[in-house]
MARKOL-403284 format. One record per residue (C-alpha): residue number from 1; x, y, z. Coordinates in steps of 0.001 Angstrom, whole numbers. Layout:
R  num        x        y        z
R  NUM        X        Y        Z
...
end
This chain:
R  num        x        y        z
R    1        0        0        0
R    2     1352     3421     -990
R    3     1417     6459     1093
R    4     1124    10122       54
R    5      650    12772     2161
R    6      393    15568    -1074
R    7       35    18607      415
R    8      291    21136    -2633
R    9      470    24654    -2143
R   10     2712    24266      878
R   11     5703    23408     -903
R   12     7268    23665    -4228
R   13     6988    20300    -6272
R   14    10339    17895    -5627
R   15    11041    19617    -2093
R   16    12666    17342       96
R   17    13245    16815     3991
R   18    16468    16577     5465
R   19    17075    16152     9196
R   20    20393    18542     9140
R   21    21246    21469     7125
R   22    25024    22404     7736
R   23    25264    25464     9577
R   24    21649    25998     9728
R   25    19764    24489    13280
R   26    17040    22506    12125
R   27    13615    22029    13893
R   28    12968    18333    12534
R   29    16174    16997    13671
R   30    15507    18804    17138
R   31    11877    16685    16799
R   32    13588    13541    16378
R   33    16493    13828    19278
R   34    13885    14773    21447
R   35    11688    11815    20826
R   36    14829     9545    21214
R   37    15953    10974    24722
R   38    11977    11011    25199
R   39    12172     7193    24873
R   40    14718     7270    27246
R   41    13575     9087    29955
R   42     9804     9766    29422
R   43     8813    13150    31497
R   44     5347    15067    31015
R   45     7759    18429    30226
R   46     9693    16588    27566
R   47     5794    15204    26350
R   48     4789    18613    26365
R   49     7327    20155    24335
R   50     7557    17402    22070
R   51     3210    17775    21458
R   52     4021    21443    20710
R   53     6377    21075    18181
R   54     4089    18175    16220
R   55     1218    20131    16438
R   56     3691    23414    14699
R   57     5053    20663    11768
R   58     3977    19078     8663
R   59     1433    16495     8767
R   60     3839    14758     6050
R   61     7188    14770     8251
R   62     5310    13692    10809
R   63     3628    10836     9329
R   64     7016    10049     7901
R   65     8919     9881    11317
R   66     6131     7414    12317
R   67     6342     5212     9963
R   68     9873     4863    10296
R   69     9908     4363    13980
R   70     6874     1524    13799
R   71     9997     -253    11620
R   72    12224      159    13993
R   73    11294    -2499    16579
R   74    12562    -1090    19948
R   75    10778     2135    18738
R   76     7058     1345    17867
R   77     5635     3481    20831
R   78     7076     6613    19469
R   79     5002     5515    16095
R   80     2153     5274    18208
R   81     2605     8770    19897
R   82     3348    10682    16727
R   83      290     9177    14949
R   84    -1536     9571    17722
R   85    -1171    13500    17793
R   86    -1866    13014    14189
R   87    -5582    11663    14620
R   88    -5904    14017    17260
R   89    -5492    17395    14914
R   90    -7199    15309    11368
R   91    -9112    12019    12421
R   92   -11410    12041    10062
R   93    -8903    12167     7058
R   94    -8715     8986     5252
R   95    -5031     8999     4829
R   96    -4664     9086     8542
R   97    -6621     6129     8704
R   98    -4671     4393     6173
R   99    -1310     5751     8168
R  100    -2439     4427    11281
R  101    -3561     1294     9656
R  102      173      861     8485
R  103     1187     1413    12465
R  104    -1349     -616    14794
R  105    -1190    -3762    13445
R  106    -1992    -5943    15521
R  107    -5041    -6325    18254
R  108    -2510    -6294    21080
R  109    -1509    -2737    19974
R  110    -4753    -1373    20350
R  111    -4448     -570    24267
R  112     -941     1018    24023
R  113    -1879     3517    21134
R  114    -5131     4054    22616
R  115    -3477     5306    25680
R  116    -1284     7623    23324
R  117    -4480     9119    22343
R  118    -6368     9495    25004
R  119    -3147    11178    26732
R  120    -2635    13864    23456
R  121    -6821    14452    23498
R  122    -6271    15717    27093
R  123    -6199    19805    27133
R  124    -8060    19805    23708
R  125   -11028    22273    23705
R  126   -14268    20741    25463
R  127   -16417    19156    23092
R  128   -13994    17452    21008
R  129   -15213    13978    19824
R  130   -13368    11175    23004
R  131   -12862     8556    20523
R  132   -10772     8693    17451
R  133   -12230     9943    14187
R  134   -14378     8124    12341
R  135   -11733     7070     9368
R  136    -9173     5898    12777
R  137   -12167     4091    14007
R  138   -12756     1831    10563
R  139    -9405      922    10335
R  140    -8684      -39    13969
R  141   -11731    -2110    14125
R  142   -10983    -4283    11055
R  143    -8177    -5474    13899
R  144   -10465    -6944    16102
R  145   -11181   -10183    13156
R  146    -7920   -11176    14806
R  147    -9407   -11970    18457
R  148   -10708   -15098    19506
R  149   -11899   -16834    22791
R  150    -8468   -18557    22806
R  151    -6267   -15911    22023
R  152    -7852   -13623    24341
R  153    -7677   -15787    27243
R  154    -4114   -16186    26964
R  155    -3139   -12340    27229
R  156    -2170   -11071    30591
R  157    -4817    -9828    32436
R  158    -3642    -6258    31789
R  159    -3810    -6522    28377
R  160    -7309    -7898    28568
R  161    -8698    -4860    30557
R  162    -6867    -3107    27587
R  163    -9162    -4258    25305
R  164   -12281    -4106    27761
R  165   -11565     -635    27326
R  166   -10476     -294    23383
R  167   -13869    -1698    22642
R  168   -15529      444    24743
R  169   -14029     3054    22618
R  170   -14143     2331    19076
R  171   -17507      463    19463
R  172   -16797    -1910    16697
R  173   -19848    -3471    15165
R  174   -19767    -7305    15223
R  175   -19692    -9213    12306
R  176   -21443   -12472    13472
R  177   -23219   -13909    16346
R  178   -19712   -15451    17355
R  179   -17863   -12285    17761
R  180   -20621   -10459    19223
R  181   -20827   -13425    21953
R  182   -17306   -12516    22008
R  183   -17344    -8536    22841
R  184   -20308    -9417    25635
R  185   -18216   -12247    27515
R  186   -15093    -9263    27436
R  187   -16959    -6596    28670
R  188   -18716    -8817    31237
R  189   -15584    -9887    32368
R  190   -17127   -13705    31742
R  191   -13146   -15083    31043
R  192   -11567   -17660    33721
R  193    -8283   -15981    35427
R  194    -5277   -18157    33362
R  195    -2264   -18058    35725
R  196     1246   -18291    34466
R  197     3279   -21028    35130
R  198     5199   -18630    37740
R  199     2461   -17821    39949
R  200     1364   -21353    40145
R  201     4905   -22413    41360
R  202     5124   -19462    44206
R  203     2008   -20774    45384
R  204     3035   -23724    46241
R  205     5509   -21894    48203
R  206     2739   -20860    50729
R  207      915   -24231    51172
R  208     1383   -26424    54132
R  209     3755   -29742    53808
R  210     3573   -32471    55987
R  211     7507   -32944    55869
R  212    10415   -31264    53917
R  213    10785   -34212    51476
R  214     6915   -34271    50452
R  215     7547   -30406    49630
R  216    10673   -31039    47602
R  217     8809   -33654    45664
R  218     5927   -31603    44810
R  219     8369   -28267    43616
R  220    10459   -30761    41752
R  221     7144   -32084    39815
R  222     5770   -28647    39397
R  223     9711   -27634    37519
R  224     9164   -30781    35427
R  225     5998   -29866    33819
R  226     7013   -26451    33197
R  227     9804   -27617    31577
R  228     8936   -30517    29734
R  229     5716   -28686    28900
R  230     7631   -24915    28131
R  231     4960   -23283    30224
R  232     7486   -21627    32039
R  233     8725   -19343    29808
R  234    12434   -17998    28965
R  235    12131   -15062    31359
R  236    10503   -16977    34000
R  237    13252   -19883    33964
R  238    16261   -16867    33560
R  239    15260   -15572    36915
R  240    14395   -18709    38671
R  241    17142   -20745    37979
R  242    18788   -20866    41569
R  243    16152   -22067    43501
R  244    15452   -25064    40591
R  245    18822   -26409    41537
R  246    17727   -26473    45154
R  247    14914   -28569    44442
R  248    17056   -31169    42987
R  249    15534   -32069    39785
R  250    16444   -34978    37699
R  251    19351   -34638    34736
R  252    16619   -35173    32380
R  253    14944   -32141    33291
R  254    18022   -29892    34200
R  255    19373   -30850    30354
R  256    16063   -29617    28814
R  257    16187   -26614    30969
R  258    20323   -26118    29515
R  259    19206   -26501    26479
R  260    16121   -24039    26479
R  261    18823   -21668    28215
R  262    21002   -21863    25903
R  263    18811   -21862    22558
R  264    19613   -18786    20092
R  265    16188   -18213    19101
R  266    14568   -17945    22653
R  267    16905   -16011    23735
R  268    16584   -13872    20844
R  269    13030   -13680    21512
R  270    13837   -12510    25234
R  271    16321   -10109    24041
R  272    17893    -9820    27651
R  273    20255    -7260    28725
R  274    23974    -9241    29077
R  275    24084    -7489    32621
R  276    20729    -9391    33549
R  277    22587   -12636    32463
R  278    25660   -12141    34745
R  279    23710   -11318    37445
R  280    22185   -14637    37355
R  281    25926   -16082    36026
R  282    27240   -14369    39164
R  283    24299   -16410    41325
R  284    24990   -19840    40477
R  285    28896   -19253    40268
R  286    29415   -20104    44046
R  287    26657   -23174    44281
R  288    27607   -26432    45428
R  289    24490   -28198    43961
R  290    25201   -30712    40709
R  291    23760   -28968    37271
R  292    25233   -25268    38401
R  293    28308   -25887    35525
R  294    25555   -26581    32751
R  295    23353   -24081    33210
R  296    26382   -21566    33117
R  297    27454   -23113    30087
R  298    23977   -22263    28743
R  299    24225   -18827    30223
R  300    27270   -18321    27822
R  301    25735   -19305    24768
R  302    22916   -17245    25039
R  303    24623   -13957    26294
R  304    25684   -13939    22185
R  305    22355   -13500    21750
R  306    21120   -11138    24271
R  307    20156    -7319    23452
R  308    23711    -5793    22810
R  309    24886    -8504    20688
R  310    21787    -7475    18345
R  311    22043    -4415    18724
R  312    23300    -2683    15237
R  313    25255     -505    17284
R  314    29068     -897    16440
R  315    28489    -3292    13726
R  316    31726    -3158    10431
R  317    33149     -561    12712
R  318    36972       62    14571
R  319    35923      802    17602
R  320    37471     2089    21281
R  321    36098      632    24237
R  322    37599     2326    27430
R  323    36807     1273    30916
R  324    37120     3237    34173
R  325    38271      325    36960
R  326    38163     2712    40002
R  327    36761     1717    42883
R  328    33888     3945    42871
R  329    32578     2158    39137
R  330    32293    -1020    41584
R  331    28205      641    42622
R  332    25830    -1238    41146
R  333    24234      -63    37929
R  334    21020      330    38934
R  335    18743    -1288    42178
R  336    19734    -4203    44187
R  337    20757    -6177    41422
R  338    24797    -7762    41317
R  339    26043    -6162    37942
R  340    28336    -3389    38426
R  341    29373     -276    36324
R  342    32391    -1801    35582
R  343    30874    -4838    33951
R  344    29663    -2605    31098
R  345    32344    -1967    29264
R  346    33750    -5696    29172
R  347    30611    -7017    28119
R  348    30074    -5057    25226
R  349    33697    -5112    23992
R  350    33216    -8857    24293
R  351    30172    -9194    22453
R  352    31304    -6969    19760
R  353    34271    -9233    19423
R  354    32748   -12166    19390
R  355    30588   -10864    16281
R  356    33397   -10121    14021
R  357    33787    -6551    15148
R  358    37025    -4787    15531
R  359    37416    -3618    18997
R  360    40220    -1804    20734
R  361    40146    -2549    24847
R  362    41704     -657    27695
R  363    41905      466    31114
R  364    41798     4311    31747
R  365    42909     6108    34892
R  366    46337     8196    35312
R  367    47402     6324    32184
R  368    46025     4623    29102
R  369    46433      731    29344
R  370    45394    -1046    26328
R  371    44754    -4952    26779
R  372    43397    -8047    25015
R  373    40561    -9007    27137
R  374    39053   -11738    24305
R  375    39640   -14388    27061
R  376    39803   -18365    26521
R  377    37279   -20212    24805
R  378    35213   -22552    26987
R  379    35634   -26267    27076
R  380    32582   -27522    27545
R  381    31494   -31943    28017
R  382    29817   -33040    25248
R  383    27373   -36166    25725
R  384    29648   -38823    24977
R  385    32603   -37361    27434
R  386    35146   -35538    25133
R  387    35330   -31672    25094
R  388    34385   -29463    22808
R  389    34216   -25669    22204
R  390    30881   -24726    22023
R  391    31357   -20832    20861
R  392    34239   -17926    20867
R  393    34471   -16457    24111
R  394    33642   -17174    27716
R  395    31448   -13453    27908
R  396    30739   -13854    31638
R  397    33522   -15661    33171
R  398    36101   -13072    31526
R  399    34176   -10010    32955
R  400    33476   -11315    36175
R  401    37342   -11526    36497
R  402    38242    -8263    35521
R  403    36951    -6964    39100
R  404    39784    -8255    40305
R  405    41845    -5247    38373
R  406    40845    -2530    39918
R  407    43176      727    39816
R  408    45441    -1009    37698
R  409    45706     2063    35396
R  410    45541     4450    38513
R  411    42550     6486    39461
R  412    42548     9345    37054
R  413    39991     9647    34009
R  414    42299    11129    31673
R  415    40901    10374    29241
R  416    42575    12924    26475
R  417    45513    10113    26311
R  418    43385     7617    24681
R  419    42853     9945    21515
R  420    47259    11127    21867
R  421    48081     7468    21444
R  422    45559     7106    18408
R  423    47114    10320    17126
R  424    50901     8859    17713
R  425    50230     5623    15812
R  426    48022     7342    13224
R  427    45398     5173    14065
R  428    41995     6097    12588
R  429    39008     4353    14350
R  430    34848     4710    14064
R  431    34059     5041    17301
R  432    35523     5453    20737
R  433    33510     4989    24035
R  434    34638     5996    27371
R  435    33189     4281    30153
R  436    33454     6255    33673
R  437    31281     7766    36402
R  438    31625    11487    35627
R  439    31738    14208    33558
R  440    34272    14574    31079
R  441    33453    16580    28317
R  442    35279    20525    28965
R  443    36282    19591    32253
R  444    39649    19184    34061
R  445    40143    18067    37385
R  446    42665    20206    39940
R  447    45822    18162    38724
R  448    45654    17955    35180
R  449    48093    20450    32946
R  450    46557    22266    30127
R  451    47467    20442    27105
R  452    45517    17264    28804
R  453    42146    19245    27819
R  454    39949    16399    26171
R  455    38188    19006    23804
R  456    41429    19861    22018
R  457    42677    16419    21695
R  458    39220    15282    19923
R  459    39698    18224    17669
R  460    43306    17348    16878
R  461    41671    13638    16457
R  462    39083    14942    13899
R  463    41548    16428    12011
R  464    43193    12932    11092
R  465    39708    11024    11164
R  466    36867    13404    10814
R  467    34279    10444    10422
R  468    35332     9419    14342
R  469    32438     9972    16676
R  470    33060    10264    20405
R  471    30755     8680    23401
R  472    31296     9914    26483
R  473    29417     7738    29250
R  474    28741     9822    32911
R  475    27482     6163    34294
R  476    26846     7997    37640
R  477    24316    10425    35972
R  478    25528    13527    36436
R  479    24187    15440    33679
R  480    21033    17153    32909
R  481    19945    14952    29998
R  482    20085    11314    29104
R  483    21755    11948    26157
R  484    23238    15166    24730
R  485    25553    16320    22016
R  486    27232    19852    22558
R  487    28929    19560    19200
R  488    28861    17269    16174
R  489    29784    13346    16561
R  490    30382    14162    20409
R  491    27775    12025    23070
R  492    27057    12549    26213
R  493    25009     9918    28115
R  494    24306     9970    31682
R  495    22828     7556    33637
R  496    22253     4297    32705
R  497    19594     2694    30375
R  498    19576    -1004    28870
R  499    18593      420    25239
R  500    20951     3609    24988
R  501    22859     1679    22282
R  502    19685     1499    20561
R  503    18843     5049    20459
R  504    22655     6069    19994
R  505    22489     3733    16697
R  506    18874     5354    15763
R  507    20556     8933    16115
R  508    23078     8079    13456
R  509    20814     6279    10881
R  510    18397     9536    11339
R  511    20837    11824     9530
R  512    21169     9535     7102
R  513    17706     7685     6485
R  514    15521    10499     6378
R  515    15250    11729     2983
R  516    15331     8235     1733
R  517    12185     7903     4486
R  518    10038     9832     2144
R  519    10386     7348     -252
R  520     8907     4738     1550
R  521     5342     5795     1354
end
């Protein structure tokens, strides 16, 4: 289906968007930085702002920053929020019907953008229609031929109040006696509670046991259905994986569970963060109980297939991966959990290695210490007893000794000597990340002379490799944005988030996808 947004007599014929214009600050690139730190740390000012400057553009860009967004797939609820300002301002336009046709395409979607719209409608002038426009409302109820009893009784129960609601909204008409049955049983709230696997197995937590062993038995049973059966789900088995052991399940059952672990397509499907994995690595490292090697063997294989290792952040580049080792980047990242702000760095210069990438590893403090951190391959027992290796790098093992380095570079961040020693060996790279917890960028701490200023040694850099681009992580969050960039190809990201690499590899495609965007209509 094509897409033309034709708005003649706003622009001359063959006009084209571009997201920068050199020299020139541009209000659509603006739109689309802010939506990507927006995704990063949602706030209602950034909202706000963000609604104003939609509501001030052209229906076209707009409709074109959607559509690429729904394709990006850690990215679809920015689709929903731009088209959802869009059939706030012209609902009743057929080709925003068609556009948001294009971006909710499935029934499951229908709560999410619904909430999008419902959220831009507020502050709109009383007596403005509170559903979507009629030409919304056609296409977004063709979507409901998709629901059944079956599949609806299998969605969380948050997602079915979702659609209690989304049909209380778009009033779609029924087209048989079957799926009007249907919209009265989900509006009477006639469906059986289904629950998961994982609340089934934490109540039996809370029932009474005549004896330890007659408790053990009936965990261990309730583990070997959910595995043997895969009702447990990836996520579910990821964080319960200690307390399995503990039960003492059979071999049989502790193999399937390995090899679910360990299987490149669920944990593609999961697309867990690496640091998620070592915190469960780093919780089954220490247990005595028999099966602890094999599932860490499964941990291994699928950290190549977790989020970062995805991620097309990186990819056929030279890249710089610096790491602070202080004590101070021992805190954990974020909550309770075990993974550090150390372990960032090493994980991702792992990953990218093990992927083919070229990637240059160091330590940075009062000096710059490169180092080969690729690590040994694992040997790992095969079924009949002889050893084989399984895949390129032990990920987790490797980082979870590098703890033991700390200050082994001093505890300075100067971070200027990185780019000197590219500059000495003529060395021209893609990308160089700096991994510490504080601010960097223009500043110089009490002790450093003033040729170690890290601004002039990037622009001495740029002058040798001009298409270098500089990422600057503040992992203690320091600054006043997630992400910021005070001149061209220099980052600034503070805080942590699991999908910055996402965003960071979304804010270079932008400059160069957008005009080619328009075409895709």
């Amino acid at each position: 289906m094509k897409f033309n947004f034709s708005l003649k007599g706003r622009q001359p014929a063959g006009t084209h968007y571009t997201f920068i214009k050199a020299g020139v600050p541009d209000a659509q690139w603006e739109l689309y930085t802010a939506l990507l730190n927006f995704s990063l740390n949602p706030s209602n000012d950034s909202l706000l702002s963000i609604r104003t400057t939609i509501r001030r553009s052209d229906p076209e860009l707009i409709a074109s920053l959607a559509l690429y967004f729904r394709e990006q797939n850690n990215f679809s609820r920015l689709a929903f929020l731009l088209s959802a300002e869009l059939a706030i301002l012209q609902g009743n336009d057929e080709r925003i019907g068609a556009l948001v046709a294009r971006i909710v395409r499935q029934v499951s979607d229908l709560p999410a953008w619904l909430e999008y719209f419902q959220a831009a409608k507020t502050g709109q002038k009383p007596g403005r229609a509170a559903q979507p426009g009629r030409a919304i409302r056609k296409q977004l109820n063709t979507l409901f031929s998709q629901l059944d009893e079956y599949q609806f009784s299998r969605y969380s129960k948050h997602l079915q109040t979702g659609l209690k609601q989304a049909i209380l909204s778009l009033q779609p008409r029924a087209v048989n006696r079957e799926q009007k049955a249907l919209f009265v049983k989900i509006l009477k709230e006639q469906f059986p509670v289904r629950s998961t696997w994982e609340q089934e197995w934490h109540a039996l937590h809370q029932h009474h046991y005549d004896g330890h062993e007659q408790r053990q038995v009936i965990l261990r049973d309730k583990w070997k259905e959910g595995i043997s059966t895969f009702r447990i789900g990836y996520t579910a088995l990821l964080d319960n994986l200690q307390p399995m052991l503990c039960t003492g399940v059979s071999g049989k059952v502790l193999k399937l569970a390995a090899e679910y672990l360990g299987n490149a397509a669920a944990a593609s499907r999961a697309n867990h963060s690496p640091l998620r994995m070592l915190e469960v690595y780093r919780s089954l490292r220490d247990m005595d109980q028999g099966g602890a090697v094999l599932l860490i063997d499964a941990l291994e294989q699928a950290v190549y297939h977790s989020s970062w290792a995805r991620s097309g952040f990186g990819k056929n580049a030279v890249s710089v991966i610096a790491m602070d080792i202080s004590d101070s980047m021992k805190r954990p990242v974020g909550g309770p959990g075990s993974a550090l702000r150390f372990d960032i760095a090493p994980l991702l210069a792992l990953l990218w290695k093990s992927r083919g990438d070229q990637v240059i590893t160091g330590f940075i403090g009062n000096t710059w210490k490169p180092l080969d951190i690729s690590g040994q391959p694992p040997i790992v027992p095969s079924e009949q007893g002889a050893h084989v290796r399984q895949y390129t790098y032990s990920v987790l093992a490797t980082t979870d000794e590098l703890r033991l380095r700390e200050g082994e570079a001093g505890y300075a961040t100067n971070a200027h000597l990185i780019l000197q020693s590219l500059l000495r060996r003529g060395q021209i790279v893609d990308k160089i990340l700096v991994f510490t917890d504080s601010r960097l960028w223009d500043r110089r701490s009490f002790n450093q002379s003033a040729d170690s200023d890290l601004h002039g040694a990037w622009k001495a850099y740029k002058q040798m490799a001009p298409q270098a681009k500089l990422y600057l992580f503040d992992l203690a969050g320091y600054g006043d944005k997630s992400l910021e960039c005070p001149e061209e190809d220099v980052f600034l990201i503070s805080g942590w988030q699991d999908r910055i690499f996402d965003v960071l590899q979304a804010h270079e495609e932008g400059k160069k996808s957008f005009e080619p965007l328009h075409n895709m209509r």
